[in-house]
C-alpha positions as a Markdown table, in Angstrom:
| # | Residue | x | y | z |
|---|---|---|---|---|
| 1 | Unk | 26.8 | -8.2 | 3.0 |
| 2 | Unk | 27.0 | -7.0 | -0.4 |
| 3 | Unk | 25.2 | -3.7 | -1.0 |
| 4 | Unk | 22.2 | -4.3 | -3.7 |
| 5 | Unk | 22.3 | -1.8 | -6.5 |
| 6 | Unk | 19.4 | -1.1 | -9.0 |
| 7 | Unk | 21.4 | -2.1 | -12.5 |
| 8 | Unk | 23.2 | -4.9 | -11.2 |
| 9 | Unk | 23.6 | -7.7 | -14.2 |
| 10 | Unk | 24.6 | -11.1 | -12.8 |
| 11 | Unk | 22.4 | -10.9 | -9.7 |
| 12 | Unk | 18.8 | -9.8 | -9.7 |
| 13 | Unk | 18.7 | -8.1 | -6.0 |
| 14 | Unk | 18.1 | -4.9 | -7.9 |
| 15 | Unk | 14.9 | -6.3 | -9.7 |
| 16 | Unk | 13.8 | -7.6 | -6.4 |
| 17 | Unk | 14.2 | -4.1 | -5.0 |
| 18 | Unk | 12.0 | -2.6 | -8.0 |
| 19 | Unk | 9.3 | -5.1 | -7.5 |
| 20 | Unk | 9.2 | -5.1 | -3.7 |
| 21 | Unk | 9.5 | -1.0 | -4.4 |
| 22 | Unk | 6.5 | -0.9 | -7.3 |
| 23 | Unk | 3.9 | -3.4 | -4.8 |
| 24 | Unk | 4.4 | -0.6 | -2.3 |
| 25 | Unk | 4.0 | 2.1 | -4.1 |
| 26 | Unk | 0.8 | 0.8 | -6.0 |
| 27 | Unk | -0.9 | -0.3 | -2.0 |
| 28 | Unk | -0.3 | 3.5 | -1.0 |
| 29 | Unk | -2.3 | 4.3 | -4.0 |
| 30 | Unk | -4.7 | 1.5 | -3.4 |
| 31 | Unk | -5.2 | 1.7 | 0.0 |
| 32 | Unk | -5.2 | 5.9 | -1.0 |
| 33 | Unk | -8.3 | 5.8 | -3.2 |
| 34 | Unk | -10.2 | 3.1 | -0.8 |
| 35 | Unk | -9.8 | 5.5 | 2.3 |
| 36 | Unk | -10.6 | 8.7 | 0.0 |
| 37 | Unk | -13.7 | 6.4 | -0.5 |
| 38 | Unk | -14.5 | 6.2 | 2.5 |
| 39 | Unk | -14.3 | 9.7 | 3.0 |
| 40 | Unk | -16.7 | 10.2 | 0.8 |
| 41 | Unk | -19.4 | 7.8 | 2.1 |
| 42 | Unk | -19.1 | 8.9 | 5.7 |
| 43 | Unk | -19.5 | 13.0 | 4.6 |
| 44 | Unk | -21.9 | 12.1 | 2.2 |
| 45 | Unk | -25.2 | 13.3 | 4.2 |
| 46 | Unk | -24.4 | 14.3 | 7.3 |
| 47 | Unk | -22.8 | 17.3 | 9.3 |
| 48 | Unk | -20.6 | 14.4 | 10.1 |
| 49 | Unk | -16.5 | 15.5 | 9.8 |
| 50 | Unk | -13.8 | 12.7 | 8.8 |
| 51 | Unk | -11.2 | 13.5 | 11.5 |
| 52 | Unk | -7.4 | 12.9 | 10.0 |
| 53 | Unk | -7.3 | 10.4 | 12.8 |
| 54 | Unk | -9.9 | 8.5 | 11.2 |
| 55 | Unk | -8.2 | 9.1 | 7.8 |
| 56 | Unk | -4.9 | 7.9 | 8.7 |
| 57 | Unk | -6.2 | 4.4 | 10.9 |
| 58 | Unk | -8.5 | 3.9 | 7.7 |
| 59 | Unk | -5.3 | 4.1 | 5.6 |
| 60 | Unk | -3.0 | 2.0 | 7.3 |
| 61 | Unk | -6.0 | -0.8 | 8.0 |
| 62 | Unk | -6.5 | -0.3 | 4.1 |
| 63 | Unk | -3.2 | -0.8 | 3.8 |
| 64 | Unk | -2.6 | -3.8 | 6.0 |
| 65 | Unk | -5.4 | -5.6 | 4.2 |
| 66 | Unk | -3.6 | -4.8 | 0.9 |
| 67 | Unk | 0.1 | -6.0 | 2.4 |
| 68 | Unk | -2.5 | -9.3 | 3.6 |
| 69 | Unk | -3.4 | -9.9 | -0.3 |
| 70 | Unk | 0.1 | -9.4 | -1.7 |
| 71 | Unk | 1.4 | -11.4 | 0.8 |
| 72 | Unk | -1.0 | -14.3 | -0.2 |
| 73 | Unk | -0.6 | -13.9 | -4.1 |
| 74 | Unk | 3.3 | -13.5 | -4.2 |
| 75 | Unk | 4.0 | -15.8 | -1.6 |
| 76 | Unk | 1.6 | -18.6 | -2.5 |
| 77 | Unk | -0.1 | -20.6 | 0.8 |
């Protein structure tokens, strides 16, 4: 297999690699500011603490949701 490298001219496996690399990158921030959010909303009031348990399964189900909806808009139905 032939190894993919970012400035590659004749094939475009390194743009894939930026893409695929940038989508990522932007649902960590995403699914970052959505869980921070949440944070928010649950200590809003209350005595209540948001455990880093809770932060991290709120981040990756954030993030799952936003892997769902790239999923569906780059890859069609």
């Amino acid at each position: 297999m032939k190894m993919l490298t970012l400035l590659e001219v004749g094939n475009l496996g390194g743009l894939v690699v930026m893409i695929i690399g940038v989508i990522i990158v932007i649902a960590l921030v995403v699914s970052l500011v959505i869980t921070l959010i949440a944070k928010v909303i649950y200590e809003w009031n209350n005595d209540r603490k948001f455990t880093k348990k809770q932060f991290w399964q709120t981040m990756l189900i954030s993030l799952l949701i936003c892997g769902l909806i790239s999923g569906f808009v780059c890859g069609g139905m």
